[in-house]
KOLZA-22500 format. One record per residue (C-alpha): x, y, z; residue number from 1. Coordinates in nm, 3 decimals, always signed. Example, Ala and Ser with C-alpha at 12.3 -4.5 7.8 and 13.67 -1.06 7.14 Angstrom:
<atoms>
ATOM        x        y        z    i
ATOM   +1.230   -0.450   +0.780    1
ATOM   +1.367   -0.106   +0.714    2
</atoms>
This chain:
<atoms>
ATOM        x        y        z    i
ATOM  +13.110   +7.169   +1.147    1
ATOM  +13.206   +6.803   +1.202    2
ATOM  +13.515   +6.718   +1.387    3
ATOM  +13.764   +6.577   +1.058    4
ATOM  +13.977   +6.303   +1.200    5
ATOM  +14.291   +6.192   +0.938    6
ATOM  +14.390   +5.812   +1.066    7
ATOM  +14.799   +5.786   +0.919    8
ATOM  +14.878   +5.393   +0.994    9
ATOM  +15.020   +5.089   +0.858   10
ATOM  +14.721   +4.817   +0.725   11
ATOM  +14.946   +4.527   +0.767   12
ATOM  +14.746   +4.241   +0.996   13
ATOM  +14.883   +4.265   +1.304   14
ATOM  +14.784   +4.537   +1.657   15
ATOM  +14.790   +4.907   +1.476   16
ATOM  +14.524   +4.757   +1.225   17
ATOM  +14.335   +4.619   +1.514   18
ATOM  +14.328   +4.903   +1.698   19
ATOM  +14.196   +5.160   +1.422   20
ATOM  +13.933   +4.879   +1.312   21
ATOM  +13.784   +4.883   +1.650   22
ATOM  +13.778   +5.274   +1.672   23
ATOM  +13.591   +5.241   +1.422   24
ATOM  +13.319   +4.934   +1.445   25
ATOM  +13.279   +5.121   +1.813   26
ATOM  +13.188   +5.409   +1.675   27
ATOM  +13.475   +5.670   +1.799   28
ATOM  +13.372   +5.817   +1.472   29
ATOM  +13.047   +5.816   +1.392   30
ATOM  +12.976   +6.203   +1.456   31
ATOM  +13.288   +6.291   +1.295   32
ATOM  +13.409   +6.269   +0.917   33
ATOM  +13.682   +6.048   +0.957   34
ATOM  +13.977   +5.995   +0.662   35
ATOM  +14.209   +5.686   +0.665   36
ATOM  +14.515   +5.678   +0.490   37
ATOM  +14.742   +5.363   +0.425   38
ATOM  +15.153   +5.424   +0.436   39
ATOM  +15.235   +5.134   +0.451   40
ATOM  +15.118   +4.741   +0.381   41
ATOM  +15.430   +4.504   +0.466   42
ATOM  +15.415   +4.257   +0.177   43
ATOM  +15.714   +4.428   -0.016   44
ATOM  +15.895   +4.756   -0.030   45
ATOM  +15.809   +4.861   -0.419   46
ATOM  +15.501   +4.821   -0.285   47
ATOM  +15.529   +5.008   +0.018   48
ATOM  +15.723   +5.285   -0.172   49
ATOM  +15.358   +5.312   -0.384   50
ATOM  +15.144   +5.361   -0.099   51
ATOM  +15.332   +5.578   +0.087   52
ATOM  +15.409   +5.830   -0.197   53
ATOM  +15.003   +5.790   -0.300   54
ATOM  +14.965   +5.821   +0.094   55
ATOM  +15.184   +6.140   +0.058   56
ATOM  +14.986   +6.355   -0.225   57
ATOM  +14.652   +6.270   -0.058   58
ATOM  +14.713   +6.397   +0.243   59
ATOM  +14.888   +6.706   +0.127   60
ATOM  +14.577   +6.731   -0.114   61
ATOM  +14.354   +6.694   +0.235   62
ATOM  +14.617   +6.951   +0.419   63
ATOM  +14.575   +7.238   +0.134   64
ATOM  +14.200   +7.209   +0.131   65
ATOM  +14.120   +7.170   +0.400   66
ATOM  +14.076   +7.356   +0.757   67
ATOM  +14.139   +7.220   +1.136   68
ATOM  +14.202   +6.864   +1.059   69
ATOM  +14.314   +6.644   +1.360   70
ATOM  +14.592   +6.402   +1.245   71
ATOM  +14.603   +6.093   +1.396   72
ATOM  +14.942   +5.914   +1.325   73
ATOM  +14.990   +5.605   +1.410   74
ATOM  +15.365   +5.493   +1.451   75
ATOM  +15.624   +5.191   +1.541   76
ATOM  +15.968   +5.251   +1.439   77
ATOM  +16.242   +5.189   +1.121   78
ATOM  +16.016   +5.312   +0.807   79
ATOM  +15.712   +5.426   +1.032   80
ATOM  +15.906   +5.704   +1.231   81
ATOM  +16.007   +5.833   +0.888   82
ATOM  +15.656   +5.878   +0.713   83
ATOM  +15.515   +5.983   +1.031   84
ATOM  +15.800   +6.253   +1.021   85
ATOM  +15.702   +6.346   +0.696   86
ATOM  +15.340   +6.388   +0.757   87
ATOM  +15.355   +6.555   +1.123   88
ATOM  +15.559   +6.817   +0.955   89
ATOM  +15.317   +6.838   +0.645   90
ATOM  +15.100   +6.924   +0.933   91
ATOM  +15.224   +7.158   +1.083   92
ATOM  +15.316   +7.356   +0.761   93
ATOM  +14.926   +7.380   +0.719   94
ATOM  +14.823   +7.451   +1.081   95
ATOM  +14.645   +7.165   +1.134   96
ATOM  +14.655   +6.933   +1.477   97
ATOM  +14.881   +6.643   +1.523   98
ATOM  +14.877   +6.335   +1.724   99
ATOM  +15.127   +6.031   +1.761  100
ATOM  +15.040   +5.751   +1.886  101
ATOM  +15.340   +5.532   +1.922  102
ATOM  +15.271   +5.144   +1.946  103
ATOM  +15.637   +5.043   +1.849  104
ATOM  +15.748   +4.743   +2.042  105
ATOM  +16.097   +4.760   +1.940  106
ATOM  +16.157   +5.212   +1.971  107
ATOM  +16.316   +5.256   +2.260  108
ATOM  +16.618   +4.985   +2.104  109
ATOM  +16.564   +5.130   +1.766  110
ATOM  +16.643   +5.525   +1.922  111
ATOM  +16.884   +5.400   +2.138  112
ATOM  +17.087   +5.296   +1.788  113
ATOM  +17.010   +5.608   +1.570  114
ATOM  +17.263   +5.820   +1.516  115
ATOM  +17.260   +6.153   +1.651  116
ATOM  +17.059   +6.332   +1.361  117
ATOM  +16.824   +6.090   +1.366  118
ATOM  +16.792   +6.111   +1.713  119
ATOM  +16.755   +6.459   +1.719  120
ATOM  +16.464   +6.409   +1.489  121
ATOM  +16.289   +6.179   +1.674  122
ATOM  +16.350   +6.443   +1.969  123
ATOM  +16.147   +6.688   +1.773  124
ATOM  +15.878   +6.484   +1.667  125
ATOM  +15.807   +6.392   +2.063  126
ATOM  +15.832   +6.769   +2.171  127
ATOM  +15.678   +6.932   +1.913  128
ATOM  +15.340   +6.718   +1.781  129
ATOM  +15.072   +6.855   +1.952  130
ATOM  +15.009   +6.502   +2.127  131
ATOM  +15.230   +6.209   +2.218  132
ATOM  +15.044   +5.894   +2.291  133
ATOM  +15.159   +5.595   +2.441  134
ATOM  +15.075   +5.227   +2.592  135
ATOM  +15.150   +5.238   +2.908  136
ATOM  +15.322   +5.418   +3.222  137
ATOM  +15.645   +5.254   +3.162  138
ATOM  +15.636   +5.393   +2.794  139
ATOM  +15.518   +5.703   +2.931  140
ATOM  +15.828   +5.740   +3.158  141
ATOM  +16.054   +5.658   +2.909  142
ATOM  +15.956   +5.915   +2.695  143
ATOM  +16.002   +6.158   +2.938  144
ATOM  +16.311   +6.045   +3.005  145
ATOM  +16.454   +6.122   +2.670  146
ATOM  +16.251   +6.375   +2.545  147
ATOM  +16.136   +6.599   +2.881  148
ATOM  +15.809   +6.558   +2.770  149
ATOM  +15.513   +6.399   +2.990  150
ATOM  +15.316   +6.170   +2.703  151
ATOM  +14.973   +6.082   +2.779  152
ATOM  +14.890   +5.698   +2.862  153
ATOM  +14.596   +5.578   +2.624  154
ATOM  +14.553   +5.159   +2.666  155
ATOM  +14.498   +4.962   +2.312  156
ATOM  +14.146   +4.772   +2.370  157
ATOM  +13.937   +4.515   +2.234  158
ATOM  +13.581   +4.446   +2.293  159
ATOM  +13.551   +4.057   +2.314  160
ATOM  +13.441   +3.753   +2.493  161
ATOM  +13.494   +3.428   +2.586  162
ATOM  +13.212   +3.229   +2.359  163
ATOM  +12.986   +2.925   +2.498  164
ATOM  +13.298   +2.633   +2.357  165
ATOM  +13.450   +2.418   +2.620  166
ATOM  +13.812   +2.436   +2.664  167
ATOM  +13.988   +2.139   +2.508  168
ATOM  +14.293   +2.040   +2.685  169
ATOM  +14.689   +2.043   +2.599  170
ATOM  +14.566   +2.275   +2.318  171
ATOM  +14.838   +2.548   +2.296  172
ATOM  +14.741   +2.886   +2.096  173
ATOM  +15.027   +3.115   +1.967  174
ATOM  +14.901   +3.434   +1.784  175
ATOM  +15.168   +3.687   +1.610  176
ATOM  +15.452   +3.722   +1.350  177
ATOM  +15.651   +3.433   +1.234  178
ATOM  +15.958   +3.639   +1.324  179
ATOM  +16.263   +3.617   +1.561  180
ATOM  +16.138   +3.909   +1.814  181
ATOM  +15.795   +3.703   +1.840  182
ATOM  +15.979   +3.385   +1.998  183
ATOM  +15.811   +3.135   +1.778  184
ATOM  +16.139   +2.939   +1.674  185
ATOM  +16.173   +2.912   +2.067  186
ATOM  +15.839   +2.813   +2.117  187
ATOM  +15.899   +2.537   +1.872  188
ATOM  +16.217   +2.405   +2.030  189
ATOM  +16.029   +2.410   +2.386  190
ATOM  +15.757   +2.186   +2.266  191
ATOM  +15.936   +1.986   +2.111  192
ATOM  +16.107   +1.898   +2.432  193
ATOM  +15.750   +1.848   +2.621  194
ATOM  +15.635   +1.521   +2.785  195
ATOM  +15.286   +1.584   +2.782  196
ATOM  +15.035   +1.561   +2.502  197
ATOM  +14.983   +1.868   +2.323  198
ATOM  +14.835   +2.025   +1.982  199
ATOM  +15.024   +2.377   +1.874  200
ATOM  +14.767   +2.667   +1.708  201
ATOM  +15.019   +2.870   +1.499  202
ATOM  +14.832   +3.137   +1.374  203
ATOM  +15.030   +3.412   +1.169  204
ATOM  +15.226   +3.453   +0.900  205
ATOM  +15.589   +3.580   +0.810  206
ATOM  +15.894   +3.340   +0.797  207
ATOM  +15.698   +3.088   +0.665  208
ATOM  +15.993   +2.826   +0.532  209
ATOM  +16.172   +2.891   +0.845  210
ATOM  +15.928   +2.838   +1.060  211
ATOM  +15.818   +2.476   +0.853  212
ATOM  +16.199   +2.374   +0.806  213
ATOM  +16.207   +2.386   +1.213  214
ATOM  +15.899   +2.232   +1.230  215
ATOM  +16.041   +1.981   +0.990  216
ATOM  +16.374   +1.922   +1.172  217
ATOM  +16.210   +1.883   +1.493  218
ATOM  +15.967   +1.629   +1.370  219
ATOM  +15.682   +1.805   +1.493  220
ATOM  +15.454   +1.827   +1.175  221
ATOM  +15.145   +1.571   +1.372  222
ATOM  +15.166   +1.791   +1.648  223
ATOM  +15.078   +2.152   +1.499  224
ATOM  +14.816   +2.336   +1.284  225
ATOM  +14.901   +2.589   +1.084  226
ATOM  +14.625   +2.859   +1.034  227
ATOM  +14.775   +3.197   +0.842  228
ATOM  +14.632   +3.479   +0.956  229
ATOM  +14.303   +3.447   +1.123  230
ATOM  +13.984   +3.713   +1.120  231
ATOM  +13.839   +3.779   +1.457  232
ATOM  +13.590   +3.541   +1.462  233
ATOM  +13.852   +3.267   +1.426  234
ATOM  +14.071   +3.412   +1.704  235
ATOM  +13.767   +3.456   +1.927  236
ATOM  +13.677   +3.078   +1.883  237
ATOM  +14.050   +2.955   +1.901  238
ATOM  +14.097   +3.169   +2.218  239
ATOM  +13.750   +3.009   +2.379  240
ATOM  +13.846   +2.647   +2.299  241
ATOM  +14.239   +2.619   +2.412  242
ATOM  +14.416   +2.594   +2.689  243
ATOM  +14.687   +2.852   +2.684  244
ATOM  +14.799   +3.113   +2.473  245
ATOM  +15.180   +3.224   +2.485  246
ATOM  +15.353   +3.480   +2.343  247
ATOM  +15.723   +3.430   +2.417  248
ATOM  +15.854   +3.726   +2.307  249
ATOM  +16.150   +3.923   +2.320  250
ATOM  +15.997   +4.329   +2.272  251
ATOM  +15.658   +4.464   +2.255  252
ATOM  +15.436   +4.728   +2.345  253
ATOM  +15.129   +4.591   +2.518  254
ATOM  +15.056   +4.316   +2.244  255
ATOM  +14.665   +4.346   +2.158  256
ATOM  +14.676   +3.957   +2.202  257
ATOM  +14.733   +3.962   +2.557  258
ATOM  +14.458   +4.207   +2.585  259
ATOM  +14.255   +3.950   +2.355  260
ATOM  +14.304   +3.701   +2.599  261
ATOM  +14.220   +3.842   +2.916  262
ATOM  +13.927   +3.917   +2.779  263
ATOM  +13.858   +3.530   +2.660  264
ATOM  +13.966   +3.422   +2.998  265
ATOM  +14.232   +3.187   +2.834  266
ATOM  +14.543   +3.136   +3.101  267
ATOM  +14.872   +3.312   +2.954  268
ATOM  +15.211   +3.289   +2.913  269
ATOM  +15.449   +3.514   +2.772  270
ATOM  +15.767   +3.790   +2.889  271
ATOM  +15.753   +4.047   +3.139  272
ATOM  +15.875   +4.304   +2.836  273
ATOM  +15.705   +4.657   +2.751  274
ATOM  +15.430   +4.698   +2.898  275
ATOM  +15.393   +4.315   +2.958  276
ATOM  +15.458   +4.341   +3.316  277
ATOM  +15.236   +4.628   +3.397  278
ATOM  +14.912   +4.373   +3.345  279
ATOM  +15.017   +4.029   +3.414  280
ATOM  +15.189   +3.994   +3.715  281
ATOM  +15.306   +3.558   +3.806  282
ATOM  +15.054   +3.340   +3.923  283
ATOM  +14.849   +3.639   +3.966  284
ATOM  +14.715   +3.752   +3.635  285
ATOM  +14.911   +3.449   +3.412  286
ATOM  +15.264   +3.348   +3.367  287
ATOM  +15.599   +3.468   +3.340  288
ATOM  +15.912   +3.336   +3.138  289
ATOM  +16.292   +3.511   +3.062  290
ATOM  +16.286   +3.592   +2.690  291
ATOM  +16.430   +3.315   +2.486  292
ATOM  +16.457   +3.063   +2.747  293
ATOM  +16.358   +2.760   +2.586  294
ATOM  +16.358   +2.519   +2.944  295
ATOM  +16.144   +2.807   +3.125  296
ATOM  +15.922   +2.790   +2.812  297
ATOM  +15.853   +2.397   +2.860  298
ATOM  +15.858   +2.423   +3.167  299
ATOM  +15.599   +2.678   +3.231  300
ATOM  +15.361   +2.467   +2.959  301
ATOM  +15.385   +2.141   +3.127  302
ATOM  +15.279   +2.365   +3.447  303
ATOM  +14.963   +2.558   +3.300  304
ATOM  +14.855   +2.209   +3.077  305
ATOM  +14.864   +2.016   +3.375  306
ATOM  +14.581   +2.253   +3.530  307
ATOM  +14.731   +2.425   +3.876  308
ATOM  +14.479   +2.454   +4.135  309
ATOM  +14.550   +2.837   +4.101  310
ATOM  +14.453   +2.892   +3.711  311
ATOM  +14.089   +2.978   +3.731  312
ATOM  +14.166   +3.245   +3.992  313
ATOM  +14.424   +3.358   +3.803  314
ATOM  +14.201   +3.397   +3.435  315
ATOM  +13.939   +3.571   +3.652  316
ATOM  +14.198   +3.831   +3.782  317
ATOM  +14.321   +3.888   +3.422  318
ATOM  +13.917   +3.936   +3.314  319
ATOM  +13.844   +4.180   +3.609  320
ATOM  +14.188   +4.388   +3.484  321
ATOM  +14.075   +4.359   +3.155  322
ATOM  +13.732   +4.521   +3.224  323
ATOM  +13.867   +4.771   +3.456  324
ATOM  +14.134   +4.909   +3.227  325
ATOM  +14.064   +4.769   +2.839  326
ATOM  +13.736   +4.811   +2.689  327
ATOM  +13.557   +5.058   +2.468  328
ATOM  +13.355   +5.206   +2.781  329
ATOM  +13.665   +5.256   +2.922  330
ATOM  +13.923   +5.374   +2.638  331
ATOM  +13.710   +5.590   +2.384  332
ATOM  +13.588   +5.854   +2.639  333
ATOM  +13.963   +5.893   +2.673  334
ATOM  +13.986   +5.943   +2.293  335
ATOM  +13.699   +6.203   +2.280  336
ATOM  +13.879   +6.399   +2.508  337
ATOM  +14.165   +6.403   +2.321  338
ATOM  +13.967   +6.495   +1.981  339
ATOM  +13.754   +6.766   +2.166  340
ATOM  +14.120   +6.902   +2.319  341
ATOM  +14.232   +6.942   +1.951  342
ATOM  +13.926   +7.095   +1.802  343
ATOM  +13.901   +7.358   +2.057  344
ATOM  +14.293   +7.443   +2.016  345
</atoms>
């Protein structure tokens, strides 16, 4: 009988979507019957509310009818802890297997709020799944720290690569939410303050009046293309063609567009947050700045778009981390273990 994998997860654009979309065009599942289920979509909560009841009588459906299924929930924080709470225990009502894989950027500030029910149901949900997943060591420490439990360390990955375009200069390349914890709004405040040339890539989606009001205010409307949400195609050729991608941002796991970019060989910037630190490392593997720091943020531009004699050693020690530690080869053997684990529990 075919290993049944249930994939629990958000579909919003943004890493967790990513992530499952590459298990599957790499074929993590291709000897196994694999199930996905949408909780959750982002655009608004009525919405939301819909999916995740619908998301609620299918799997149950799945649960009652079904024997040894591995459940494969993916989870951030706020909303997501709560469904995932709701379907680990649906799980384990019905004997099946359960796995959490925790990408939230923002969970160790959201359980260090909670109050001390919730807490103590986040407790259970990281001692008694079957499997706790995580980023990174540092994530996997935490964890531990709270919960007593050792969680296993399973890297997000992409399989991508630089394409034959030649890198056009002062080109800057942000790729993520138009929200406060992304850093765009100080982003847009430290270019405005830059010397040099430069063309700003926004591409993403969110607070979109906010983000065109500063734009407005700031007078920076010649200087910056707005591109919504881009496929992976786009993202490929906008990370081939610029000159640096940053990510100023205030929380994260280990953002799939740093990963992305190491990959592509494009220099970085961004925060030595989550798991941040773990792969790029100053002047080393890209560039660091203090989250919200709008003078570090300019001034760490003007210092990657004016070409250091260091950068191309630098992209070609992010690469060689990249293929040591974040591709397919690498990640789904990890994966299978993990599935064969569960099926022979």
């Amino acid at each position: 009988m075919k290993t049944h994998i249930v994939t629990i997860a958000t579909s919003a654009p943004g890493g967790i979507d990513s992530v499952i979309n590459g298990y599957v065009e790499n074929g993590l599942f291709d000897n196994k019957v694999h199930t996905r289920i949408t909780s959750h979509l982002g655009m608004n909560k009525w919405q939301d509310l819909y999916l995740f009841i619908t998301a609620f009588f299918k799997f149950t459906w799945l649960a009652i009818t079904h024997r040894n299924l591995i459940v494969h929930c993916h989870m951030s924080y706020k909303g997501s802890f709560w469904r995932k709470l709701v379907f680990t225990i649906i799980t384990k009502l019905f004997g099946h297997y359960s796995i959490i894989h925790l990408h939230g950027s923002e969970f160790r500030v959201y359980f260090g709020s909670r109050s001390k029910l919730t807490k103590k149901l986040i407790l259970w949900l990281i001692k008694y799944t079957d499997e706790f997943v995580v980023l990174s060591q540092g994530w996997s420490d935490y964890i531990e720290s709270i919960a007593g439990r050792k969680a296993r360390v399973i890297n997000n990955y992409v399989d991508v690569c630089k394409l034959d375009l030649p890198r056009e200069n002062n080109q800057i390349l942000f790729l993520g939410a138009f929200i406060n914890r992304k850093g765009i709004y100080e982003l847009l405040q430290a270019c405005s303050k830059l010397d040099t040339d430069f063309h700003l890539h926004l591409c993403g989606s969110g607070e979109n009046k906010k983000v065109a009001d500063l734009v407005t205010k700031l007078n920076l409307q010649e200087k910056i293309t707005f591109h919504g949400w881009v496929n992976a195609q786009q993202k490929q050729a906008l990370l081939s063609m610029c000159s640096v991608m940053i990510l100023p941002t205030f929380n994260e796991g280990l953002p799939m567009t740093i990963i992305e970019s190491m990959a592509c060989g494009i220099p970085i910037i961004t925060t030595p947050v989550g798991a941040i630190p773990e792969v790029i490392i100053e002047q080393q593997t890209g560039y660091l700045v203090e989250p919200g720091n709008v003078e570090q943020i300019r001034e760490k531009l003007a210092y990657v778009l004016a070409k250091p004699t260091e950068l191309s050693t630098v992209v070609k020690s992010a690469n060689e981390v990249y293929q040591a530690r974040f591709t397919s080869k690498v990640i789904l053997p990890l994966w299978e273990s993990v599935y064969a684990t569960a099926k022979n529990s």
